[in-house]
MARVEX-198392 format. One record per residue (C-alpha): residue in three letters; chain; x, y, z. Coordinates in steps of 0.001 Angstrom, whole numbers, plus 500000, padded with zeros to 6 digits. Example, Ala and Ser with C-alpha at 12.3 -4.5 7.8 and 13.67 -1.06 7.14 Angstrom:
REM MARVEX-198392
   code   unit       px       py       pz
    ALA      A   512300   495500   507800
    SER      A   513670   498940   507140
***
This chain:
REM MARVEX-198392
   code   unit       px       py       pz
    UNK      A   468881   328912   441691
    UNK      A   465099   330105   442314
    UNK      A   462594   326718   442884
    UNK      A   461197   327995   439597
    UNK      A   462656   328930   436227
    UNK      A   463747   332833   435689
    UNK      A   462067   334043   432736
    UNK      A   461036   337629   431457
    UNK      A   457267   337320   432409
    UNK      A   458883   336035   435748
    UNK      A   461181   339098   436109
    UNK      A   457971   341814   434758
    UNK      A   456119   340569   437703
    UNK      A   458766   340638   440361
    UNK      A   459294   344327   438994
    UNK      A   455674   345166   439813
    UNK      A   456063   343749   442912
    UNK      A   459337   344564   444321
    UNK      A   461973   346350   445060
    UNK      A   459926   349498   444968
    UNK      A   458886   351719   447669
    UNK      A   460637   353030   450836
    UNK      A   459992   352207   454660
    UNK      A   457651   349897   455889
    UNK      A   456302   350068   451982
    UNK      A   459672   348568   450440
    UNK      A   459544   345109   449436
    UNK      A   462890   343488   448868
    UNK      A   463976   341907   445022
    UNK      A   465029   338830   447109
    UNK      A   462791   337201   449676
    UNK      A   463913   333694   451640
    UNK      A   461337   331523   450084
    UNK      A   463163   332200   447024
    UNK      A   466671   331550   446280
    UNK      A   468221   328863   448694
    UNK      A   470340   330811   451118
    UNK      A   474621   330509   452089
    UNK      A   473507   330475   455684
    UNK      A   470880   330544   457978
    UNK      A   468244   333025   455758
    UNK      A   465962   335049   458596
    UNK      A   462633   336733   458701
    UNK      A   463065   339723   461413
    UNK      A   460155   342302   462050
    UNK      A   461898   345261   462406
    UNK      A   461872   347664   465252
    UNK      A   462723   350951   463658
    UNK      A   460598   350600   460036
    UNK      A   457325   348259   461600
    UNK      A   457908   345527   458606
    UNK      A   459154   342025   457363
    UNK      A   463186   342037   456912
    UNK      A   464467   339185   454305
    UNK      A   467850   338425   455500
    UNK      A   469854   336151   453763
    UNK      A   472917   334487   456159
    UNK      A   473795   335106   459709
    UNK      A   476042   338029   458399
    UNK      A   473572   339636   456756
    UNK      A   471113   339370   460079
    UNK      A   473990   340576   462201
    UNK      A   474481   344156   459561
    UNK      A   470890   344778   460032
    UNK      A   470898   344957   463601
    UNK      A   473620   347137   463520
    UNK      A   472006   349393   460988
    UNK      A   469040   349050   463060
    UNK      A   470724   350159   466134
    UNK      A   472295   353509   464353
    UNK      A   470189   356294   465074
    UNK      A   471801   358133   461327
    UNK      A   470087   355306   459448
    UNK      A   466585   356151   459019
    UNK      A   465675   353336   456767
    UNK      A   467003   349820   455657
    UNK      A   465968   348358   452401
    UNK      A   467827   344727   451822
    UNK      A   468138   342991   448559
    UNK      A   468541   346445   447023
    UNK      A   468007   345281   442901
    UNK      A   469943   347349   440390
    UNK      A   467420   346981   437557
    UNK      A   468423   349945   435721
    UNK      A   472383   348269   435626
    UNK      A   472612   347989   432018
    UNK      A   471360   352030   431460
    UNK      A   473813   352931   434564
    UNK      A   476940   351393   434069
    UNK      A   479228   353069   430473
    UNK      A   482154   351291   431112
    UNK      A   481337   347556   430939
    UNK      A   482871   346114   428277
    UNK      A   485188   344181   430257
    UNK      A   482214   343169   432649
    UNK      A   481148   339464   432168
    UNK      A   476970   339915   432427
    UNK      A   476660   336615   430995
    UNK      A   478116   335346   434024
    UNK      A   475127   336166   435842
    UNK      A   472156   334112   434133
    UNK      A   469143   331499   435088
    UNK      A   471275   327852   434047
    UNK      A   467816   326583   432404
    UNK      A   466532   329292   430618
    UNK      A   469464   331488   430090
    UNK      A   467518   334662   430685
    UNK      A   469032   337428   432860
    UNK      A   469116   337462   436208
    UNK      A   468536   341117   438693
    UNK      A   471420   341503   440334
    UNK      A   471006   342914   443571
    UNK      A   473016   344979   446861
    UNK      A   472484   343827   450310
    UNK      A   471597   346955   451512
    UNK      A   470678   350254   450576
    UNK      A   470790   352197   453619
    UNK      A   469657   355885   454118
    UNK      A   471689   358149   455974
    UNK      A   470471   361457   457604
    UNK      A   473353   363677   459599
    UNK      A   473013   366249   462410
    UNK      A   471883   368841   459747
    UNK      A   468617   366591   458223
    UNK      A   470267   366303   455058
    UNK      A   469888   362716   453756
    UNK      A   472214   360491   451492
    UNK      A   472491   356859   450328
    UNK      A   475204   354347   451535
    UNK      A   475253   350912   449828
    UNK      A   476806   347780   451444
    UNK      A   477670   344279   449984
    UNK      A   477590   341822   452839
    UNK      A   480086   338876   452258
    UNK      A   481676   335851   453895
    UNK      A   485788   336436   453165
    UNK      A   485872   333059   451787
    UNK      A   483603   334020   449144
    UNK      A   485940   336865   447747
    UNK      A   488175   334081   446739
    UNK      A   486086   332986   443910
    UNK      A   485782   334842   440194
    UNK      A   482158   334939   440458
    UNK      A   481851   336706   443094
    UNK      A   484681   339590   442392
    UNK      A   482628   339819   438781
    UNK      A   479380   340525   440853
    UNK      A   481354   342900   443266
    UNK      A   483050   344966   440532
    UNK      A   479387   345581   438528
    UNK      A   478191   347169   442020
    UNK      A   481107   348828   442335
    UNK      A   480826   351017   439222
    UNK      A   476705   350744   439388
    UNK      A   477175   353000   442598
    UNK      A   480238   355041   441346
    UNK      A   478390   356382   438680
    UNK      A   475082   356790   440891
    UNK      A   477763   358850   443732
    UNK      A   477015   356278   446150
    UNK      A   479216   355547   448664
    UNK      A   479665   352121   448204
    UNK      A   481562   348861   450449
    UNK      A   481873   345223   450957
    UNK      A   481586   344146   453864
    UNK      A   482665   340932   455440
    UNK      A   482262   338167   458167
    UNK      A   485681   339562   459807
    UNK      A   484612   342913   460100
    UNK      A   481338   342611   461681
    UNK      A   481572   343151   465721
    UNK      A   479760   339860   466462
    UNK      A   479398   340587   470328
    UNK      A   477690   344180   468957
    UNK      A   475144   342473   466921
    UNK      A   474443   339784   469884
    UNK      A   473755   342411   472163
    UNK      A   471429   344196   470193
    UNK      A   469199   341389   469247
    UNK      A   469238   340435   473535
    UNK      A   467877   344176   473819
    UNK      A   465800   344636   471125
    UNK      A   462908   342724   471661
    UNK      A   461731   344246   474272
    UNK      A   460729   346891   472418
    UNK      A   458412   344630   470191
    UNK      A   454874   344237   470807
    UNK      A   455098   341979   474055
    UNK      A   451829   342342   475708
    UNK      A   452868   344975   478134
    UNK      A   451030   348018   478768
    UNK      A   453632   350376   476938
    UNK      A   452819   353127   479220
    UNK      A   453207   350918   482516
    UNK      A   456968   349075   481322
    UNK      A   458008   353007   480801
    UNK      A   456994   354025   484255
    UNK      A   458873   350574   485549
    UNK      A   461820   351049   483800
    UNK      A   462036   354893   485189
    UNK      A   461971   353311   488640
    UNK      A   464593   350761   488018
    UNK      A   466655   353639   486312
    UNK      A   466522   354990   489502
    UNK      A   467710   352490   491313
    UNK      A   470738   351926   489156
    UNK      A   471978   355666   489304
    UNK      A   471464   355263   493109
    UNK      A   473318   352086   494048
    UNK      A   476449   352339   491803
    UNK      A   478908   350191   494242
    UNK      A   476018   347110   494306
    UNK      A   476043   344032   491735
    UNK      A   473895   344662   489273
    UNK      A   471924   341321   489817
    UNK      A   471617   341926   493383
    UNK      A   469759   345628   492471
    UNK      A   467565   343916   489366
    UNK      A   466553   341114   492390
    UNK      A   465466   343452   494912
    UNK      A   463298   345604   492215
    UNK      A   461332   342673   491488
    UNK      A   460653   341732   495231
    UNK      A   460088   345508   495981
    UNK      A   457630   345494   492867
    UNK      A   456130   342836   493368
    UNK      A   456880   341667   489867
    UNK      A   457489   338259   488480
    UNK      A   461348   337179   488583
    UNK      A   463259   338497   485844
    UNK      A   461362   341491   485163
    UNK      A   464309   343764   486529
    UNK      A   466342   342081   483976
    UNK      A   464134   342499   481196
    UNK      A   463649   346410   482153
    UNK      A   467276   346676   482277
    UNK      A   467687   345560   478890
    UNK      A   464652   347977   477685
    UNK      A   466601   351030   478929
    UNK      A   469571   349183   476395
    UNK      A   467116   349509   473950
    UNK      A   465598   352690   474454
    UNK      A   469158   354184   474666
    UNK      A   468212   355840   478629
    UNK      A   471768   354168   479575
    UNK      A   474327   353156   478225
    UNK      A   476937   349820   478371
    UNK      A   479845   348446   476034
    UNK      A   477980   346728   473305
    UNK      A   480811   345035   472164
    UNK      A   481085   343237   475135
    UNK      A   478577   341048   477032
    UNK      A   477020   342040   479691
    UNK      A   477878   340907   483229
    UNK      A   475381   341131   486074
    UNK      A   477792   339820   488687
    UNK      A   479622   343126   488214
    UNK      A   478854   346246   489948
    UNK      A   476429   348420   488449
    UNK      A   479387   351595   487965
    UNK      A   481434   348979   486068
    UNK      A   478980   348091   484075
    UNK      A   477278   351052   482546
    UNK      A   479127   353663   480662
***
């Protein structure tokens, strides 16, 4: 329920302010100051489109950064609203819209996909892929297959290709992993130039001393460097991020292992 009734002139003025636009110009229907959230809601600043995400549950948190992390998707936009549903959809007789209305005023409400994600493939050509983010438990309850279904045919008849997805299908480790490497490629104070030519030297060192624990080689770079402890670490993770080598994101990362076990 929104802190504040949903009316038309309510609705008008969300339309002139959201869900519009595309990259780091897309505002989402949904914000978290809006509707209480299922789980823990999240405000992320995103690495790949420089802008606010609205992210409403852990699950939801954990898709982005997996979207994020996919070099096809070239942009994100969350709390996709289907405002043109009623125009879109032929075959909704059997549908129950009334399901889906503000409990004071009766007026309504935008229904809305988690994500609308674009796609480009090896050739540049881009397409749109649509994703419902949901816990399993949910999909027990009427409500919620009613809100599914309306999607459903609202991207059928758009030819989008169109899923749910739930809490037992999202690689948890995957998501954890990217978050650990991802924000060191946020603004962090660091000359971007110098952690470049840092993390070049430490890539060295890795594809020199395969048989050596990685902890032992991330060590001696910062006493060789002369760094602050921890900044071999932190380099390590920024090559993660920048995609300069490669490890098993689905598992976590061990630094007590030897540096050829642990890349890929």
């Amino acid at each position: 329920m929104s802190k504040q009734p949903w009316t038309k002139e309510k609705m008008n003025k969300w339309i002139r302010e959201r869900g519009r636009g595309t990259g780091k110009d897309y505002v989402p229907w949904t914000k978290i100051s809006d509707f209480p959230s299922m789980g823990r809601a999240t405000r992320i600043f995103g690495v790949k489109i420089p802008r606010i995400y609205h992210l409403q549950s852990d699950n939801q948190l954990r898709c982005f950064l997996i979207f994020e992390w996919c070099d096809a998707v070239v942009d994100i936009r969350e709390s996709f609203p289907l405002l043109d549903v009623m125009e879109v959809v032929g075959d909704k007789d059997d549908l129950r819209f009334d399901k889906f209305s503000d409990k004071e005023t009766g007026f309504p409400l935008v229904l809305t996909t988690s994500f609308l994600l674009t796609i480009r493939n090896a050739e540049g050509k881009e397409t749109f892929v649509a994703r419902s983010v949901k816990n399993a438990s949910e999909l027990k309850r009427s409500l919620t297959f009613e809100k599914l279904e309306i999607e459903r045919r609202y991207w059928q008849t758009k030819g989008v290709d169109w899923k749910v997805i739930t809490d037992k299908q999202i690689p948890k480790q995957f998501a954890k992993n990217v978050m650990w490497v991802r924000e060191t490629l946020l603004d962090d104070g660091i000359d971007a130039k110098q952690k470049a030519e840092q993390a070049a030297l430490l890539h060295n060192d890795l594809v020199r001393y395969p048989e050596l624990k990685l902890n032992d080689v991330l060590n001696a770079f910062d006493h060789r460097e002369g760094v602050s402890q921890g900044t071999g670490l932190y380099l390590f993770r920024y090559l993660i991020a920048k995609k300069l080598i490669r490890v098993d994101m689905n598992q976590s990362v061990q630094v007590t292992r030897k540096i050829r076990d642990v890349l890929r």
